[in-house]
C-alpha positions as CSV (number, residue, x, y, z in Angstrom):
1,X,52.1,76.2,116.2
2,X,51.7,72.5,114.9
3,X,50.9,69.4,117.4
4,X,54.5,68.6,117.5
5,X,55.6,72.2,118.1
6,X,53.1,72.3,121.0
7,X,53.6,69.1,122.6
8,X,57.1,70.0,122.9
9,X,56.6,73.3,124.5
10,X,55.8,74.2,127.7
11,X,55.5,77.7,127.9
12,X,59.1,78.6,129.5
13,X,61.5,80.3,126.6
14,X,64.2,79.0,127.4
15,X,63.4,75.4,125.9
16,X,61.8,76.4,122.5
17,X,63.9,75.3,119.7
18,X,66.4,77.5,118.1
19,X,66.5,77.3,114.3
20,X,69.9,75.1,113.7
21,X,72.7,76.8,111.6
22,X,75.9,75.0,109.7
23,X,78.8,75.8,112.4
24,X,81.1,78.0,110.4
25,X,85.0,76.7,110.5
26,X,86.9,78.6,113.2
27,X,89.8,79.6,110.4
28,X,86.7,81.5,108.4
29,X,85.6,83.1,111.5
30,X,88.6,84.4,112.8
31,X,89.9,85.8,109.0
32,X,86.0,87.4,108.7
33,X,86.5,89.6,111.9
34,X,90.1,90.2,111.4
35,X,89.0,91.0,107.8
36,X,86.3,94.0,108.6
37,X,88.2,95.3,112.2
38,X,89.2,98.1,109.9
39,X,85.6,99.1,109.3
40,X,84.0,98.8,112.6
41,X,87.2,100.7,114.3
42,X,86.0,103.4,111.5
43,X,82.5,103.4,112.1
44,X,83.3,103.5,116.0
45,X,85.5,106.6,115.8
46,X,82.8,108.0,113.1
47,X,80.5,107.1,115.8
48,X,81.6,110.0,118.2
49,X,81.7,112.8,115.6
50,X,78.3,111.9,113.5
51,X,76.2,110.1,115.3
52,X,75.6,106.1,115.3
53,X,73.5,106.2,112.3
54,X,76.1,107.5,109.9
55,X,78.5,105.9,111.8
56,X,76.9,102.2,111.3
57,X,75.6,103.3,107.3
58,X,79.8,103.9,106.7
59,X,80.6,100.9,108.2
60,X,77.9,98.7,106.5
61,X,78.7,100.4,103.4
62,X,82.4,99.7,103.6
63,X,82.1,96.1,104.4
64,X,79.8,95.9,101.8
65,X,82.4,97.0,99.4
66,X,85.1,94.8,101.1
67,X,82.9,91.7,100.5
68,X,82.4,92.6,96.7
69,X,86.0,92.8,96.7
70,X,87.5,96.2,97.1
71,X,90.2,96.6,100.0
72,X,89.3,98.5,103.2
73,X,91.2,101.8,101.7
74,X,89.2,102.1,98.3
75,X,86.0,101.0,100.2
76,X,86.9,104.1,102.5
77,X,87.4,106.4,100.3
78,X,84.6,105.4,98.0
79,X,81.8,105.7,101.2
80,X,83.5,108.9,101.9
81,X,83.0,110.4,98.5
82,X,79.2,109.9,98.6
83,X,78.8,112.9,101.3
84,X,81.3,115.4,100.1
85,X,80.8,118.0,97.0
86,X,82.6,116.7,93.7
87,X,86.3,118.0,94.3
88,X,86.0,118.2,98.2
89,X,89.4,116.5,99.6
90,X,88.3,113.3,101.7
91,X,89.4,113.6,105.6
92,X,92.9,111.8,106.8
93,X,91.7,108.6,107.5
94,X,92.1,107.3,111.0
């Protein structure tokens, strides 16, 4: 901690400084959520069947994909591929 950093602290949490971000515009908030619902409602019902782990790795995955530019049903079937045998049919998606 520098001189400044400790003269402004007193020892209580609560009033340490908190690194300062750009405040995103609502509009690009709201269409980023809307946007990647499709993947965490996946990775949630995945979640039940596989365990969180897998569950959160598909999700991550497809979002990933989805934020390179893929939609949500290539993403899908793409992450899906990677754990089934070459020529395995991918599940019905939810």
């Amino acid at each position: 901690m520098n001189n400044q950093e400790q003269s402004n602290y007193n020892g209580d949490y609560r009033f340490h400084q908190q690194p300062s971000y750009p405040q995103l515009p609502t509009n690009l908030q709201q269409q980023t959520l809307t946007i990647i619902n499709p993947a965490v409602s996946h990775g949630l019902r995945e979640a039940q069947h596989l365990g969180f782990q897998h569950a959160l790795t598909e999700a991550v995955a497809i979002g990933y994909l989805m934020g390179r530019g893929y939609g949500y049903h290539t993403a899908w079937r793409m992450v899906e591929s990677w754990w089934r045998p070459h020529g395995t049919p991918l599940p019905t998606p939810y």
